[in-house]
BAFI-142259 format. One record per residue: x, y, z of N, C-alpha, C in turn. Coordinates in steps of 0.1 Angstrom, whole numbers, padded with zeros to 4 digits, always signed. Each point is the difference from the previous one (the first is absolute). Layout:
% residues N
XYZXYZXYZ
...
% end
This chain:
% residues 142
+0009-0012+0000-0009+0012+0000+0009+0012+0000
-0008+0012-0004+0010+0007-0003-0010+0015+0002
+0007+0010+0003-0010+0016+0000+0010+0011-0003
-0008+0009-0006+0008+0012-0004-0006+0013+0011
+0004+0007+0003-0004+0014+0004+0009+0009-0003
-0008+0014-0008+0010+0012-0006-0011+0011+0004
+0007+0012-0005-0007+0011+0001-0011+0000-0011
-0010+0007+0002-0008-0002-0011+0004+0006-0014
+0007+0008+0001-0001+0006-0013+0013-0008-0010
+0007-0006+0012+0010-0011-0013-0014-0013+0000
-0003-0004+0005-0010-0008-0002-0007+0002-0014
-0008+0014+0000-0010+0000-0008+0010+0000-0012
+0017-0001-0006+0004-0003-0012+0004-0014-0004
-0005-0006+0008+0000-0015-0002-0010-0004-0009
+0001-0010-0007-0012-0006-0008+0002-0011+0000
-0009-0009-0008-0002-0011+0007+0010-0012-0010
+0003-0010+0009+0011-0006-0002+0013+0006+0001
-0001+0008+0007+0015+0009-0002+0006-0005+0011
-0007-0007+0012+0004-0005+0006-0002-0016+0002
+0013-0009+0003-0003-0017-0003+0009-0006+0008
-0005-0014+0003+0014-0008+0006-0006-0012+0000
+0010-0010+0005-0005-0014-0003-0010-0002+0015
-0005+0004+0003-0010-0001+0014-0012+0005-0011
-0013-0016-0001-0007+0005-0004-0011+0004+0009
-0004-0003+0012-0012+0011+0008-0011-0015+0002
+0007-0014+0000-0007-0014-0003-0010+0002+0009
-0011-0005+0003-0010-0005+0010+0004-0008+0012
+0014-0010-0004+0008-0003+0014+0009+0011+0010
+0009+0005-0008+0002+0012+0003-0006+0009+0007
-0008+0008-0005-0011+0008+0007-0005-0002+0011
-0005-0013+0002-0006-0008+0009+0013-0005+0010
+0012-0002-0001+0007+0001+0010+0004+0011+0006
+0001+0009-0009+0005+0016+0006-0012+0002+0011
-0015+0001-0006-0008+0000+0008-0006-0006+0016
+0007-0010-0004+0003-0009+0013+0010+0005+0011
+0013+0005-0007+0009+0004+0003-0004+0010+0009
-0005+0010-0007-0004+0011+0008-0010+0003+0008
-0012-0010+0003-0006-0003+0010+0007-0006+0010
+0010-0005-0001+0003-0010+0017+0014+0014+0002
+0006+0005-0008+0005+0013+0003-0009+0009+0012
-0010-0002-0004-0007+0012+0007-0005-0010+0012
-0010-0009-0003-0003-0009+0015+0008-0004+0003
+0013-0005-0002+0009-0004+0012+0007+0012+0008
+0001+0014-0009+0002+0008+0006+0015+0003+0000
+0007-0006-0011+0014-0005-0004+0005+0020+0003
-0006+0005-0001+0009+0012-0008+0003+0006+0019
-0014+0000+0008+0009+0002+0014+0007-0016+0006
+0003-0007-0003+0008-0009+0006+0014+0004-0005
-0002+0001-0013+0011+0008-0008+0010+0007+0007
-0008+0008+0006+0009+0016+0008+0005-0005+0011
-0011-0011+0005+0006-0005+0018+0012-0012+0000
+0001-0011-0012+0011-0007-0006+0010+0006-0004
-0003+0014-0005+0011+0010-0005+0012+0002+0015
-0009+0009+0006+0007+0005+0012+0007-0012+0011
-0006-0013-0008+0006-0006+0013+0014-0012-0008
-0002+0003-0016+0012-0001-0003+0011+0007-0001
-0005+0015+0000+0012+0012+0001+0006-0003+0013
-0006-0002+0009+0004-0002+0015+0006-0011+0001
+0001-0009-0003+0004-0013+0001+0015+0003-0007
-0001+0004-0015+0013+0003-0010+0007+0013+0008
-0005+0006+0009+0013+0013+0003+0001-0007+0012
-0007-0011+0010+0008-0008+0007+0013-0007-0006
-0003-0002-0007+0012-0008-0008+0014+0008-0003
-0007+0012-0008+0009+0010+0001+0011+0001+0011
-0003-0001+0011+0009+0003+0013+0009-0014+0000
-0004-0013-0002+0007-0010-0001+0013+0001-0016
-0005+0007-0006+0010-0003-0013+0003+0015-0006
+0010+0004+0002+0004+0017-0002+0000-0001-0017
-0002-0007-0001+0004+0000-0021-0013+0007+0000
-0013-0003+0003-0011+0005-0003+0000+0019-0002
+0003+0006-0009-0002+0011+0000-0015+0008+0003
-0012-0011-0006-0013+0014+0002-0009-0011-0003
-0009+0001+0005-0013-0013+0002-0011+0014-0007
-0009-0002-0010-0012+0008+0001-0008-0005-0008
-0012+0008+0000-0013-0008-0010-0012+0006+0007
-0009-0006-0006-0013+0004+0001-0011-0014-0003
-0006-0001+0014-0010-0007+0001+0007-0015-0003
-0003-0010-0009+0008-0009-0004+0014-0002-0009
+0003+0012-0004+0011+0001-0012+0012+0004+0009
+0006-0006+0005+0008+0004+0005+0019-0006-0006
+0011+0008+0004+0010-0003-0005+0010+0000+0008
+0011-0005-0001+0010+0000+0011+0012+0010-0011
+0009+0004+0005+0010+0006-0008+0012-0008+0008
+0012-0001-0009+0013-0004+0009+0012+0007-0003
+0006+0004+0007+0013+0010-0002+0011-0010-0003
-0002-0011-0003+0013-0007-0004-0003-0007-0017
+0013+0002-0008-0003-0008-0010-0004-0019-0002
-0009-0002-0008-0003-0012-0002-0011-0001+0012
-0001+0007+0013-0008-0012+0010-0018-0001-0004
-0005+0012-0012-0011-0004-0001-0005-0014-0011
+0014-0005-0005-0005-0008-0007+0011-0016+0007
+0003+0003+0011+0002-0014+0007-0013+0002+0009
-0005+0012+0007-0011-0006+0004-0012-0005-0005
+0000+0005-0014-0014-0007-0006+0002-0012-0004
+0018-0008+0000-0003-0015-0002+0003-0008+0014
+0003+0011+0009-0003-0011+0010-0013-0001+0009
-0008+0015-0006-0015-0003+0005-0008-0013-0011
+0007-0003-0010-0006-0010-0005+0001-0014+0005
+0007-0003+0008+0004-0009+0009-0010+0004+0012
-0001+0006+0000-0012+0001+0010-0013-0003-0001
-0001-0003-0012-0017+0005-0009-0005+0016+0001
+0007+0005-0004-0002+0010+0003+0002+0010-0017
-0007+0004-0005+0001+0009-0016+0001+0013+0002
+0013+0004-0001+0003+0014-0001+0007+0006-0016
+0001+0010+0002+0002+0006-0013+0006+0014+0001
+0011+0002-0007+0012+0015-0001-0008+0007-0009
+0003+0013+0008-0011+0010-0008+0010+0015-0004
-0001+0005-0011+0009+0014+0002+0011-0004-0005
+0011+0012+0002+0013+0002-0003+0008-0003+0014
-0002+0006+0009+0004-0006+0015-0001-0017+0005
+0006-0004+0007+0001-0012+0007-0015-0003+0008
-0008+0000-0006-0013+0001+0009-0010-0011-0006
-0004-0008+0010-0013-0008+0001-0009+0001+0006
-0008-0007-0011-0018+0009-0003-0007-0015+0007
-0009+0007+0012-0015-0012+0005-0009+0006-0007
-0010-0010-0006-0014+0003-0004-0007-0009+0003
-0003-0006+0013-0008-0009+0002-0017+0000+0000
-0005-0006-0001-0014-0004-0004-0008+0012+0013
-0008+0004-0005-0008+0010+0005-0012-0006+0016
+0005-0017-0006-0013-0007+0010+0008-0005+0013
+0016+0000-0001+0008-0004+0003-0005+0003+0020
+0004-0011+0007-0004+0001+0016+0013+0002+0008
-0004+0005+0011+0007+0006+0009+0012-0012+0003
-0003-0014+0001+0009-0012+0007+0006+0000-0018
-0005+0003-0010+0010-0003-0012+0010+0013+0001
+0000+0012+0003+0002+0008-0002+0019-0004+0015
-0006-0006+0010+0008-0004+0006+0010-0010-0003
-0007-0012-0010+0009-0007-0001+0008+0007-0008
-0002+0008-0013+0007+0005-0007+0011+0007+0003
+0003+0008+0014+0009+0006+0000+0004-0007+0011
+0000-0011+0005+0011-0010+0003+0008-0006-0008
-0009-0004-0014+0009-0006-0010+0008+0011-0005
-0006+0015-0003+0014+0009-0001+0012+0003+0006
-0007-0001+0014+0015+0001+0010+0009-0016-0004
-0002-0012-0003+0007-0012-0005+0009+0008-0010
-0009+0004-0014+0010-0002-0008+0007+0015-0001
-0004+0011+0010+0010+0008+0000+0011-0004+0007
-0004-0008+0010+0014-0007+0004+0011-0004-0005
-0006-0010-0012+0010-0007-0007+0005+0014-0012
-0009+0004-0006+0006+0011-0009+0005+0010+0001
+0000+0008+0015+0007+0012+0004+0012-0003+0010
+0001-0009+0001+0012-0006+0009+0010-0009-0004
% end
């Protein structure tokens, strides 16, 4: 699925087919999105969101104090990223969070790794999670 929003007056020089992609708008599609965005709203994902946020920022600038490589922890709500002041450590830590089960991902020009965990994501996952970060920052910053 896919949406555009513009100002109206670039809008109104659009015509039709001017815009295309291989997403055609299927009935399965649709009907997932739609699904999608009802349990968004009743499960209420978007404030767990903020309260999973804050308690992984907390958790990751704990960490921070255990491993000085950590230059800057920030984010917003679930997107959050770690920065590291040392060369290479953002990408030994994302293979040795893989040893963890854990899927991370280097973001940017800086040594920095990117969380985007699941919006439904619970408080005891949110925990286990940054026990398995403190593991493999262990093994990758040390």
């Amino acid at each position: 699925m896919a949406g555009l929003a513009t100002r109206h007056d670039a809008f109104d020089k659009m015509v039709p087919g001017m815009m295309g992609g291989t997403y055609g708008g299927s009935a399965l599609a649709c009907a997932a999105a739609c699904g999608t965005l009802r349990a968004i709203r009743e499960d209420d994902m978007v404030a767990n969101a903020g309260r999973r946020g804050q308690q992984l920022m907390k958790g990751l600038v704990d960490l921070k104090s255990k491993y000085p490589t950590i230059a800057e922890v920030r984010g917003r709500g679930l997107m959050v990223a770690v920065e590291f002041d040392s060369a290479g450590a953002a990408g030994r830590l994302v293979e040795e969070g893989f040893r963890e089960d854990l899927l991370l991902i280097t973001a940017g020009t800086k040594e920095t790794v990117r969380l985007l965990p699941p919006l439904c994501i619970s408080e005891d996952e949110v925990d286990l999670a940054l026990r398995k970060m403190d593991v493999a920052m262990g093994r990758a910053l040390c």
